[in-house]
Backbone as numpy.savetxt, mean C-alpha at the origin, in Angstrom:
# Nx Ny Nz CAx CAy CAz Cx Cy Cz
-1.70 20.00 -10.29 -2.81 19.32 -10.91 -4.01 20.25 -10.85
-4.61 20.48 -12.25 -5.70 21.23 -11.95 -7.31 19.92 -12.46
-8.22 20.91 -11.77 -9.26 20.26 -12.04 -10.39 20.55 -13.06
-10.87 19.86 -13.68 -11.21 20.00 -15.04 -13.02 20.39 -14.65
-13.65 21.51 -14.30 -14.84 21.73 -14.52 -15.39 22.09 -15.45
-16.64 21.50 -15.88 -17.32 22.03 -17.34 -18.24 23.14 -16.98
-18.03 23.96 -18.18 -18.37 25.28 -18.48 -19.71 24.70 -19.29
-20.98 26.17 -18.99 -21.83 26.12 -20.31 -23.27 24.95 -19.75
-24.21 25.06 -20.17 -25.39 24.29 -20.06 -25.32 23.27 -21.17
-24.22 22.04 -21.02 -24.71 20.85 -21.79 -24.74 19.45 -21.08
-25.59 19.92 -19.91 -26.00 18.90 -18.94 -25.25 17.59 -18.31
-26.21 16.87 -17.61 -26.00 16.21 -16.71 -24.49 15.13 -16.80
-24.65 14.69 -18.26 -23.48 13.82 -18.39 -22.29 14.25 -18.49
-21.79 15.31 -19.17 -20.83 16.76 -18.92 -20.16 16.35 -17.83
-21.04 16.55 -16.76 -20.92 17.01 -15.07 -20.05 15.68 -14.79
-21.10 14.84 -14.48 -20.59 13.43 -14.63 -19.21 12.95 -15.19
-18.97 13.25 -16.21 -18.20 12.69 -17.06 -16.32 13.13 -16.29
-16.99 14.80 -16.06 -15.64 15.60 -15.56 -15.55 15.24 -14.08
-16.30 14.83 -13.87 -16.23 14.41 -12.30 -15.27 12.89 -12.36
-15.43 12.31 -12.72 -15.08 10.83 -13.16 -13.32 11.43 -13.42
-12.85 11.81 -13.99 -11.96 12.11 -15.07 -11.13 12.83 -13.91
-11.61 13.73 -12.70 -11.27 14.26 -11.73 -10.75 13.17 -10.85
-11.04 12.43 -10.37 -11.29 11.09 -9.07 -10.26 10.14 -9.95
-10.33 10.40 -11.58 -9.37 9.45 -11.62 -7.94 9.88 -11.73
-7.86 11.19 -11.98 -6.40 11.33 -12.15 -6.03 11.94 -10.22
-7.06 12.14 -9.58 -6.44 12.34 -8.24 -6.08 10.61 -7.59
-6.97 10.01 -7.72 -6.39 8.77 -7.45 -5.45 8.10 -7.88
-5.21 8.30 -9.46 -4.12 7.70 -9.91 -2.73 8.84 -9.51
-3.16 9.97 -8.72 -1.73 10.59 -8.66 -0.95 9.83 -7.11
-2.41 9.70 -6.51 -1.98 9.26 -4.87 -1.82 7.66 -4.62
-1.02 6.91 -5.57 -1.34 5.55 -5.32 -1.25 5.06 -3.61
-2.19 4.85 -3.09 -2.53 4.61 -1.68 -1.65 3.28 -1.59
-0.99 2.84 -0.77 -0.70 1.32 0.00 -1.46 0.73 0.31
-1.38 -0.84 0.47 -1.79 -1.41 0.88 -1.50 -1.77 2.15
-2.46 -1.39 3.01 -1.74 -2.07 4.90 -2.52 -2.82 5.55
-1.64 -4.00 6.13 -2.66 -4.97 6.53 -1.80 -5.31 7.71
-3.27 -5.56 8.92 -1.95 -5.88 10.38 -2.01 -7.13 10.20
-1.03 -7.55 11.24 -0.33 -9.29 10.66 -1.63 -10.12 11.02
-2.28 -9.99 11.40 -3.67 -10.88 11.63 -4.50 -10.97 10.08
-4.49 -9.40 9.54 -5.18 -10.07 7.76 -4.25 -10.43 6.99
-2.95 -10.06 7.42 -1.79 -10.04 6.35 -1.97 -11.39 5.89
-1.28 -12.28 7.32 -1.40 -13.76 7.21 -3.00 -14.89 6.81
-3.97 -13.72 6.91 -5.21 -14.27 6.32 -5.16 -14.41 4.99
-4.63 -12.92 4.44 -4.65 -13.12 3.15 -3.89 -13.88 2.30
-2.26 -13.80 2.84 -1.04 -14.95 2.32 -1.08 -15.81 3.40
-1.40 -16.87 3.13 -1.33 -17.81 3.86 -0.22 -18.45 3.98
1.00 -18.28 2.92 2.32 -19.19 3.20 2.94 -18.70 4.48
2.04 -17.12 5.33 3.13 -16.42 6.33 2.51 -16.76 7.26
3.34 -17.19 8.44 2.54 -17.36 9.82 2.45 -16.34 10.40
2.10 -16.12 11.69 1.74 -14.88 12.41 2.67 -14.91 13.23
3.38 -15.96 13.57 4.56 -16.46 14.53 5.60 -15.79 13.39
5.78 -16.41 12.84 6.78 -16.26 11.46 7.19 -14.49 11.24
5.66 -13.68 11.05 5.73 -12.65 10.37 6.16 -11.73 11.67
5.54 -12.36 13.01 6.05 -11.46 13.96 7.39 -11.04 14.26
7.84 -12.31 14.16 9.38 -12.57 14.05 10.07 -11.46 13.77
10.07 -11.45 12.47 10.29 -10.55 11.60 9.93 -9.67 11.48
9.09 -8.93 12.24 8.80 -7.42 12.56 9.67 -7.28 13.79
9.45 -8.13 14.71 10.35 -8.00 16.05 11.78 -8.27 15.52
12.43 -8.73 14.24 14.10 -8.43 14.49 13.74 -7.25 13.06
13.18 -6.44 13.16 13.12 -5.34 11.71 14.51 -4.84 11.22
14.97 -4.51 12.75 15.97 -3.60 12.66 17.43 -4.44 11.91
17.87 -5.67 12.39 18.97 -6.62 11.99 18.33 -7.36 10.33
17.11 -7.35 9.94 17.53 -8.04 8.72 16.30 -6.89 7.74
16.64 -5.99 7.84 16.36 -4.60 6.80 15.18 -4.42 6.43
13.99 -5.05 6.77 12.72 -4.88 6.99 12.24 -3.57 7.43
13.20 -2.65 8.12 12.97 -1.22 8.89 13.33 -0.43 7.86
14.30 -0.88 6.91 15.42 -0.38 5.91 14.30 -0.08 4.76
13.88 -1.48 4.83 12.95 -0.99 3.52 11.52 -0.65 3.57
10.99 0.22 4.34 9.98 0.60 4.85 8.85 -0.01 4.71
8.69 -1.53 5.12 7.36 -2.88 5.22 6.88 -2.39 6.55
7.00 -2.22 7.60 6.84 -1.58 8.71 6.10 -0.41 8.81
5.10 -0.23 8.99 4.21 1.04 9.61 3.54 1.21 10.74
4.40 2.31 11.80 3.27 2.16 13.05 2.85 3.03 12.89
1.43 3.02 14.19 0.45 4.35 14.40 0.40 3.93 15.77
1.01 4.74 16.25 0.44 4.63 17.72 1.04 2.97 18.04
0.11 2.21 19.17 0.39 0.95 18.78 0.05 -0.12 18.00
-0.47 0.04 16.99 -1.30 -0.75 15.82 0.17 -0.83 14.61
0.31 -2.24 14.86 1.36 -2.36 13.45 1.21 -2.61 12.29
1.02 -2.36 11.18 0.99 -2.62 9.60 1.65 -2.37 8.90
1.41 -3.77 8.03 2.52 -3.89 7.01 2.30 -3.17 5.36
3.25 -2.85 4.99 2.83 -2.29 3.80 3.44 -3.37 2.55
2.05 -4.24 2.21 2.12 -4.86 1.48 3.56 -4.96 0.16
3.24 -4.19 -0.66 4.47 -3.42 -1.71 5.61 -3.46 -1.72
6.12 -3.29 -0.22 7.41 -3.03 0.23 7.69 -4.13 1.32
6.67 -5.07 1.37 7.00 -6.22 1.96 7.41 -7.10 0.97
6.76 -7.23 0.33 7.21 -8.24 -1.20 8.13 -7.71 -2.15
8.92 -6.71 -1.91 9.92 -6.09 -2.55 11.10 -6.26 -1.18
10.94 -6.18 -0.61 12.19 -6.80 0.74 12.09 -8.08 0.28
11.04 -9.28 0.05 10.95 -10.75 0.03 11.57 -10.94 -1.67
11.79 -10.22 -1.79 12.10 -10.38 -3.29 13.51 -9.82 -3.43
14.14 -8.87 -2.81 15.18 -8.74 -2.51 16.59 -10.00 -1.41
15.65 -10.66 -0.57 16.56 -11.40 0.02 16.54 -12.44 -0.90
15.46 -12.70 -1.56 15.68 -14.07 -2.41 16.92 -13.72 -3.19
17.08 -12.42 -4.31 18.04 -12.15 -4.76 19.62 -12.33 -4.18
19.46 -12.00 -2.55 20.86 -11.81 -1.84 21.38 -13.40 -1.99
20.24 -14.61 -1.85 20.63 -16.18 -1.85 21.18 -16.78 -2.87
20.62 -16.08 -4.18 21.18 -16.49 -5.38 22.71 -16.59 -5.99
């Protein structure tokens, strides 16, 4: 990926403009995750308990939650990666059908 600087004295909006155009294709190359520890997770979806979601981080390993990388540690701080939590939840629904 290269970066697009403007050449030449045709001012301020130029600058601007290539700057913008920069930030967006680096951001759109790095789509960031979403990670939330189970305390906002369950703030934000409320159908998940914190009991519930723990659960299910604590058996990761037996029902593929580890498999499908929803799970992120650092150290001891756990978060979930949104994306790939609802793509596991969307996958077992499939396995019931």
């Amino acid at each position: 990926m290269f970066l697009v600087f403007p050449t030449g004295k045709s001012g301020k909006n130029r600058v601007l403009n290539a700057y913008r155009r920069n930030v967006a294709a680096i951001t759109g190359a790095l789509k960031m995750p979403v990670l939330s520890t189970v305390n906002q997770f369950t703030d934000k979806h409320q159908a998940f308990t914190k009991g519930g979601l723990r659960a299910l981080i604590f058996n990761e390993n037996s029902n593929g939650l580890a498999k499908a990388g929803a799970v992120v540690r650092l150290g001891r701080k756990v978060l979930i990666d949104e994306a790939k939590f609802f793509a596991w939840v969307e996958s077992q629904n499939a396995g019931a059908a």
